[in-house]
C-alpha positions as CSV (number, residue, x, y, z in Angstrom):
1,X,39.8,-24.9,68.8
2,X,41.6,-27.4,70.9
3,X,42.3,-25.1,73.5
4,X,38.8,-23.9,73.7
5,X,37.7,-27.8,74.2
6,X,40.0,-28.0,76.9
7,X,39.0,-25.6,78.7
8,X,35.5,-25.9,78.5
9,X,36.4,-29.9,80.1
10,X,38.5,-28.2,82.5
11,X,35.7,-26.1,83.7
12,X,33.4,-29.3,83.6
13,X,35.1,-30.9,86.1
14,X,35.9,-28.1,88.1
15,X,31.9,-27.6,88.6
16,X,31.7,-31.5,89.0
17,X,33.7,-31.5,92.3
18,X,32.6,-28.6,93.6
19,X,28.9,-30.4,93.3
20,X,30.2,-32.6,95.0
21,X,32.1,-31.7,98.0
22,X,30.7,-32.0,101.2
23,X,28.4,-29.3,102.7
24,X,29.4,-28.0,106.2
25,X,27.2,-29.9,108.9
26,X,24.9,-28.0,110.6
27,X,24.7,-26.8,113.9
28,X,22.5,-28.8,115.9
29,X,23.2,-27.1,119.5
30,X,19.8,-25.7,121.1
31,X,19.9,-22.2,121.2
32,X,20.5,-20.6,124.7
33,X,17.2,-20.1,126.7
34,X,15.7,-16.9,127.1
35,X,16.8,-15.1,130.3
36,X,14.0,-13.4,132.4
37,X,14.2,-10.1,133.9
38,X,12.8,-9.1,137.1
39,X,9.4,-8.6,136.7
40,X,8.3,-11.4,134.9
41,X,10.7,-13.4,137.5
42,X,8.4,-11.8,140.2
43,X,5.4,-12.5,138.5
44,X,6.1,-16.3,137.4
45,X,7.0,-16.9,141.5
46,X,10.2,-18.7,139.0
């Protein structure tokens, strides 16, 4: 019974840090802009 009851506070606080670590941050960069290809180059006088 004892073993069980350590374990199951064992697990408890494994789940309690890993709620708590840190997430990853997130990518903020723009993506890259859209490259145009001939025609609509043409037509957009760009």
């Amino acid at each position: 019974m004892q073993r069980i009851s350590r374990l199951t506070l064992a697990a408890l606080i494994t789940l309690g840090l890993a709620a708590c670590a840190t997430a990853p941050q997130q990518d903020l960069t723009p993506p890259p802009s859209k490259r145009l290809d001939a025609k609509t180059t043409l037509e957009n006088r760009r």
